[in-house]
C-alpha positions as CSV (number, residue, x, y, z in Angstrom):
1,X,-17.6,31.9,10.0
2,X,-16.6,31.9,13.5
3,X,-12.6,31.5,14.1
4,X,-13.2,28.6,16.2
5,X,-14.8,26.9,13.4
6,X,-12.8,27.9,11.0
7,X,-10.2,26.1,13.3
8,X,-12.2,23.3,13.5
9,X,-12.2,22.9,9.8
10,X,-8.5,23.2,9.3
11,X,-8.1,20.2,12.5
12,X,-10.3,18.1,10.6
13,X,-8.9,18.4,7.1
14,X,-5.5,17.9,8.8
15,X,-7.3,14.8,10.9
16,X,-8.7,13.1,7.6
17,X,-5.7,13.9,5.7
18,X,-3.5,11.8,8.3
19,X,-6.4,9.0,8.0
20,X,-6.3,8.9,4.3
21,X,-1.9,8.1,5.0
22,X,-3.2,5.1,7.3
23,X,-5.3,3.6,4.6
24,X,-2.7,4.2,1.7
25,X,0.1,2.9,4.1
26,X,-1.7,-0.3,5.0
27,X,-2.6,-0.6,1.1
28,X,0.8,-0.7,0.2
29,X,1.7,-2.9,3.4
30,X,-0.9,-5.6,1.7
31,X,0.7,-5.3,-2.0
32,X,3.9,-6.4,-0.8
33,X,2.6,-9.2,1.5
34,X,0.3,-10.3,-1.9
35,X,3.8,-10.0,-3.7
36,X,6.0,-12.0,-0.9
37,X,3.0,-14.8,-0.4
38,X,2.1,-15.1,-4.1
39,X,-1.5,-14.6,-2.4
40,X,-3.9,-13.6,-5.3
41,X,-6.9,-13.3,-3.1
42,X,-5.1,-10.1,-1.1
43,X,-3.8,-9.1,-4.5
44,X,-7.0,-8.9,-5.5
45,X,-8.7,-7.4,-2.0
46,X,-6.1,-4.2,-3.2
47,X,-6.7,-4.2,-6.3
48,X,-11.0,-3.6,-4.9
49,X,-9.6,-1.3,-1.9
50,X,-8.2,1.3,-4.8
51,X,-11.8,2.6,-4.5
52,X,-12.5,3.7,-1.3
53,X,-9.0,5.7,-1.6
54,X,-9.9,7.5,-4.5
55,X,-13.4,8.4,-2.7
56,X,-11.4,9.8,0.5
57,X,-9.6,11.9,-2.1
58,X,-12.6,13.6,-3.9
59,X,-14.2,14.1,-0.6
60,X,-10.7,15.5,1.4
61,X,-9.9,17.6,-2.5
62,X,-13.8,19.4,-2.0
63,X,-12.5,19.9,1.8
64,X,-9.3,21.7,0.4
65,X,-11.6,23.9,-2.3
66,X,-14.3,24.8,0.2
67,X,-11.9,26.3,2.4
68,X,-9.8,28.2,0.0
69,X,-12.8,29.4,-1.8
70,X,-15.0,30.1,1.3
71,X,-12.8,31.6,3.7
72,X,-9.5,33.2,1.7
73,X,-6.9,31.6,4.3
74,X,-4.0,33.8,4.3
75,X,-0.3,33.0,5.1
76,X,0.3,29.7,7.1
77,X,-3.5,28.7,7.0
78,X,-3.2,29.4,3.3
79,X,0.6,27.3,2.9
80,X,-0.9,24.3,5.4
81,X,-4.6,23.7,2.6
82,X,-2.0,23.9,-0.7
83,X,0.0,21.2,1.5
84,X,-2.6,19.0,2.8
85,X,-3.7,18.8,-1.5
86,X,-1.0,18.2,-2.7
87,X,0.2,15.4,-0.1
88,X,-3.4,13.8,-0.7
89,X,-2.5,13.7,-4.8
90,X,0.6,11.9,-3.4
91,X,-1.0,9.4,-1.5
92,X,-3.8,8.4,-4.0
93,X,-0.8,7.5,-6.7
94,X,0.8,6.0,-3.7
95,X,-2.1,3.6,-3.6
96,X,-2.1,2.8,-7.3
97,X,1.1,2.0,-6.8
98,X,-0.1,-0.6,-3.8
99,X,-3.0,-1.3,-6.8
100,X,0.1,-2.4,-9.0
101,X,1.6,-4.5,-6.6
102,X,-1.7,-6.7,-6.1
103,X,-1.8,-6.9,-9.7
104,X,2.1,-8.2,-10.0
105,X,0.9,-10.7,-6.8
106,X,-1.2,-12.7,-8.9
107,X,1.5,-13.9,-11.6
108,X,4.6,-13.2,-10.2
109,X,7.5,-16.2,-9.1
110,X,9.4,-14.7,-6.5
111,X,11.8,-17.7,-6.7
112,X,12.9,-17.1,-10.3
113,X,15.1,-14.2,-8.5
114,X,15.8,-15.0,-4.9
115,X,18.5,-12.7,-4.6
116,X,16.9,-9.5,-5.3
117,X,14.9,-8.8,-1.8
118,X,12.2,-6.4,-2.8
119,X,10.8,-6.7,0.8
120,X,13.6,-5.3,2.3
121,X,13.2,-2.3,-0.3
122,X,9.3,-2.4,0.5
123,X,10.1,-1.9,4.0
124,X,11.9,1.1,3.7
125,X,9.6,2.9,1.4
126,X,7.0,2.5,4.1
127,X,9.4,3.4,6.5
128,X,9.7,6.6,4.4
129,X,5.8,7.4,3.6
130,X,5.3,6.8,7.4
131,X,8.2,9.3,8.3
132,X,7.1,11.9,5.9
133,X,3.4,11.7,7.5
134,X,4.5,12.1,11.3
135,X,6.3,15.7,9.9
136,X,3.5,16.9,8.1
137,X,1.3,16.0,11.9
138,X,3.8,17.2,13.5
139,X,5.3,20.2,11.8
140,X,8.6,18.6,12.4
141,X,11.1,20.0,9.8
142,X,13.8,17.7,10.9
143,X,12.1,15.3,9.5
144,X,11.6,16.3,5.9
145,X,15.3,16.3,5.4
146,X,15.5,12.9,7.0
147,X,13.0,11.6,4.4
148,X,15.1,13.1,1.6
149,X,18.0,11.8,2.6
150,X,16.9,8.5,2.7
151,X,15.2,8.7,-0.6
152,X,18.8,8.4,-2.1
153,X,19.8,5.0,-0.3
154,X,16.2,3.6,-2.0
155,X,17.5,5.0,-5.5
156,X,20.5,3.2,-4.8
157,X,19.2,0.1,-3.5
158,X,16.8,0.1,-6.8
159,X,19.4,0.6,-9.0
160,X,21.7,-2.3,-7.6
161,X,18.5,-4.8,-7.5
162,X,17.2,-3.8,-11.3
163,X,21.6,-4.3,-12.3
164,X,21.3,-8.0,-10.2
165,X,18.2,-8.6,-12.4
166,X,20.3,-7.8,-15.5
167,X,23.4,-9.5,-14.8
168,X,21.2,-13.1,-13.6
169,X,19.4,-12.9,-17.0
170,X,22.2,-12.9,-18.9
171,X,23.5,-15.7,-17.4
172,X,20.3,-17.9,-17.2
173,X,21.0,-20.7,-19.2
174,X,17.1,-21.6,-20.1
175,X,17.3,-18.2,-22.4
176,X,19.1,-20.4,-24.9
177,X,16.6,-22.3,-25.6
178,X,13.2,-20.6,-27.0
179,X,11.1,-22.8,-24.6
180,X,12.5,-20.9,-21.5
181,X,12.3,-17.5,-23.0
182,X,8.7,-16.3,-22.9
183,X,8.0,-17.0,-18.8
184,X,12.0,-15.7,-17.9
185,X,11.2,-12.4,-19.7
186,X,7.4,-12.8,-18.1
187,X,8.6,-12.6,-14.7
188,X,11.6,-9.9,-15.3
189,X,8.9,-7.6,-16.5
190,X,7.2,-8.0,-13.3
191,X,10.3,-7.7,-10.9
192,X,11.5,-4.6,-13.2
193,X,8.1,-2.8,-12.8
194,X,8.0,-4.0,-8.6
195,X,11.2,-2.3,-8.5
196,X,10.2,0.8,-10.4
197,X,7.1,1.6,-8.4
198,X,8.5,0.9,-5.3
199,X,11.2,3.8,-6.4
200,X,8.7,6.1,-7.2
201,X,6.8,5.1,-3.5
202,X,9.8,7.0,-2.6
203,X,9.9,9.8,-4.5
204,X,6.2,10.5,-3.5
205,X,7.1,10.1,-0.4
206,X,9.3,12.7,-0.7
207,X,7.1,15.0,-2.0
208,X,5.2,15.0,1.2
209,X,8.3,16.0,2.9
210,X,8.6,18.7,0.9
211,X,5.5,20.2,0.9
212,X,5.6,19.8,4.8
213,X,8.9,21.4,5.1
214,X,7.0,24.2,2.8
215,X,4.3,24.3,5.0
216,X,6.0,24.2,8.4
217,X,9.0,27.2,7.7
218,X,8.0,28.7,4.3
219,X,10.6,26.7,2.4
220,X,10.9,25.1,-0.9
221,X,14.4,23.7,-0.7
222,X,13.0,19.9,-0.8
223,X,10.6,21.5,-3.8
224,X,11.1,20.0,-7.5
């Protein structure tokens, strides 16, 4: 195959890698509006999206294969196709996670726990995932640490909302009486698990960061 072509192949996979983070991102942008509006009907319009991400991932995974097995891409070429898979495993859990959040959307009472503001912790795991995609487009190392580093203010903001969730429950004086019990604990489950996903949001996002950083300069420090 001609070097320009091969080129060509390696701008595309990069170009429909970068689409595949607009669709997750705007996904996951929907799950927390389903979850903030109680709006089943865009729960639900998720929830049906999770296909066409897992198509773009099966078609941008045969991408990654053809090129590894067709040409043998050496040294950066090589480092930027092992990236661009493993950042597209990243997204499509990203997007179940988005899935999840369409599913929460339909039950959930965001009143029950008005103090725990799981936008405000949505926001910044987009803020993240959007970050960690502008490094891998623009081979921008700075960035990867950046991401990192702000992965540990969303463990901490997690941590402090799932404690506030704790502490109210204890305190809720329905849970004395068996009546109250069965929707409380309904709707703790939900706001634990919102909490949890958005966490690991994060951490994925992270991962892209890493395997940017790897892909840009050869280095696995943000590698676990």
């Amino acid at each position: 195959m001609p070097r320009e072509q091969y080129q060509s192949k390696l701008e595309k996979l990069r170009d429909d890698v970068l689409y595949m983070s607009e669709v997750v991102t705007e996904r996951l942008r929907m799950g927390l509006d389903a979850l903030e509006q109680q709006d089943e009907e865009l729960g639900e319009k998720v929830i049906a999206g999770d296909a066409e991400i897992n198509d773009l991932y099966l078609e941008l995974e045969g991408q990654c294969t053809d090129l590894i097995a067709l040409q043998q891409p050496v040294a950066g070429d090589l480092r930027f196709i092992a990236a661009s898979f493993k950042i597209i495993t990243d997204l499509e859990r990203i997007a179940d996670l988005a899935t999840n959040l369409g599913g929460y959307a339909k039950q959930a009472d965001h009143e029950v726990f008005p103090d725990v503001d799981v936008q405000r912790i949505g926001d910044k795991t987009l803020a993240m995932l959007e970050e960690a995609m502008e490094a891998y487009a623009d081979s921008n190392s700075d960035l990867c640490y950046s991401v990192a580093e702000a992965d540990d203010e969303i463990d901490a903001d997690c941590e402090a909302a799932s404690d506030l969730v704790v502490r109210d429950l204890i305190e809720r004086d329905e849970l004395r009486e068996e009546a109250g019990v069965e929707g409380t604990m309904q709707n703790v489950s939900r706001l634990l698990l919102t909490i949890r996903d958005l966490e690991r949001v994060g951490d994925h996002a992270v991962n892209i960061a890493a395997r940017s950083l790897y892909m840009i300069e050869n280095d696995d420090a943000l590698l676990y």
